[in-house]
C-alpha positions in Angstrom: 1.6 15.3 -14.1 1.0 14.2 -10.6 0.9 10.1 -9.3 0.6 8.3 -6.9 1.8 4.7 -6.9 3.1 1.9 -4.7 4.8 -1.6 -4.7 5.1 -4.5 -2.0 8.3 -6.5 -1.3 7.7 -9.3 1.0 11.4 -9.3 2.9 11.1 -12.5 4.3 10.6 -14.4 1.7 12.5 -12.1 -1.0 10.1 -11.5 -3.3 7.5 -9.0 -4.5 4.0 -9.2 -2.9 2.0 -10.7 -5.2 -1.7 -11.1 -4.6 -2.1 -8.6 -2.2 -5.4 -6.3 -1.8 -4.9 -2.5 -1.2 -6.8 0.2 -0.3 -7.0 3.7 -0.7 -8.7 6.3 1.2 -8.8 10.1 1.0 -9.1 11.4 4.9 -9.7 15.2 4.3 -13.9 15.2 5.7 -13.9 11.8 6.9 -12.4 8.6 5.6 -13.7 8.0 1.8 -12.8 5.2 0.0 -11.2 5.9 -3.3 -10.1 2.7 -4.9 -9.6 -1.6 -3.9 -6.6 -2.8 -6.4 -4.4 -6.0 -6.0 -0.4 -6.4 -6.4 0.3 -7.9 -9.5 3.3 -10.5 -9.5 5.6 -8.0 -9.3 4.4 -6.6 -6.0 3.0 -3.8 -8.2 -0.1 -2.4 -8.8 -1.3 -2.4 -13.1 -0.6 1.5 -13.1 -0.8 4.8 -10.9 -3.3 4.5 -7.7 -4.0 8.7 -8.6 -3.0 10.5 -11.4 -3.4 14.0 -12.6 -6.1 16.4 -11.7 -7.3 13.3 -9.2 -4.3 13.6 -7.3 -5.4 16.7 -4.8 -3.4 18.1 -2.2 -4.5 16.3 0.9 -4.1 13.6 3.7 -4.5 10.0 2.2 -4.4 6.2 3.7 -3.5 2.8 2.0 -4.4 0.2 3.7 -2.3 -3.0 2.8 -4.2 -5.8 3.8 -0.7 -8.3 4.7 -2.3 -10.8 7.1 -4.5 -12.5 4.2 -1.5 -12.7 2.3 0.8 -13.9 4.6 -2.0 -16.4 5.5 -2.3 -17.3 1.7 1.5 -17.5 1.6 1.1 -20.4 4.5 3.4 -18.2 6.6 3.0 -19.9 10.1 1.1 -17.0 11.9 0.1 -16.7 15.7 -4.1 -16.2 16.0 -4.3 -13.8 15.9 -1.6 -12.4 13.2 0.8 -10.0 14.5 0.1 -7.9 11.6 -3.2 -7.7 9.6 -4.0 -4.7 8.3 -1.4 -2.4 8.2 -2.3 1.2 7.3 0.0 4.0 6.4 -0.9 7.5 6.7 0.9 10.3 4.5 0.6 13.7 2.5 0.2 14.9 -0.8 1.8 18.7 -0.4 2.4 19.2 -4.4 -0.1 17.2 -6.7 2.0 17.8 -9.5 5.1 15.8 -7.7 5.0 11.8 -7.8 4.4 10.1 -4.8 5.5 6.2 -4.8 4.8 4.4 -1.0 6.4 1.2 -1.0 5.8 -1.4 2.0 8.6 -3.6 2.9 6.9 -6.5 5.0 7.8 -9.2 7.3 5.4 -11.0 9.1 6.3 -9.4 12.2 7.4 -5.7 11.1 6.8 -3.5 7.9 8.8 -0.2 7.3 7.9 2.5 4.4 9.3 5.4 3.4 8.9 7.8 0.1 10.4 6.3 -3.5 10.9 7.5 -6.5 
């Protein structure tokens, strides 16, 4: 069975992004909102994002929303941030695979890539 999950690790500070709102959007006929979670304090969210027959072959977004948690962090920012809402753009060839997309952040850079 298909999933899709994902996990924050906050670089700077060496440890997992805890507190930290997500979003994620299906873009196939426009942007629609599919689901608002929060990191838990393992940088994690409580269990798969999709999973199964809600996992579709298609384009997707998460929006990690970083510069409210750096800011709740009391990472000295510029105004504005650098970063604040950083979104990352993939897709979902084979539902029946599993998808993780894990954001490494810094208050001035990010980087992702496809986990296991």
């Amino acid at each position: 069975m298909g999933r899709l999950t994902t996990h924050i690790l906050d670089t700077a500070a060496g440890v997992p992004a805890a507190g930290m709102k997500v979003e994620l959007y299906l873009l196939d006929g426009g942007a629609i909102h599919l689901k608002t979670v929060q990191t838990n304090a393992d940088g994690r969210v409580d269990g798969p994002l999709l999973e199964g027959a809600a996992l579709m072959r298609g384009h997707y977004e998460l929006r990690f929303h970083a510069g409210d948690y750096l800011k709740a962090r009391g990472t000295a920012l510029p105004e504005p941030a650098f970063l604040d809402v950083i979104p990352i753009r993939f897709g979902i060839a084979d539902p029946s695979a599993h998808y993780h997309v894990p954001l490494l952040l810094q208050p001035f850079g990010y980087s992702t890539y496809r986990g296991s």
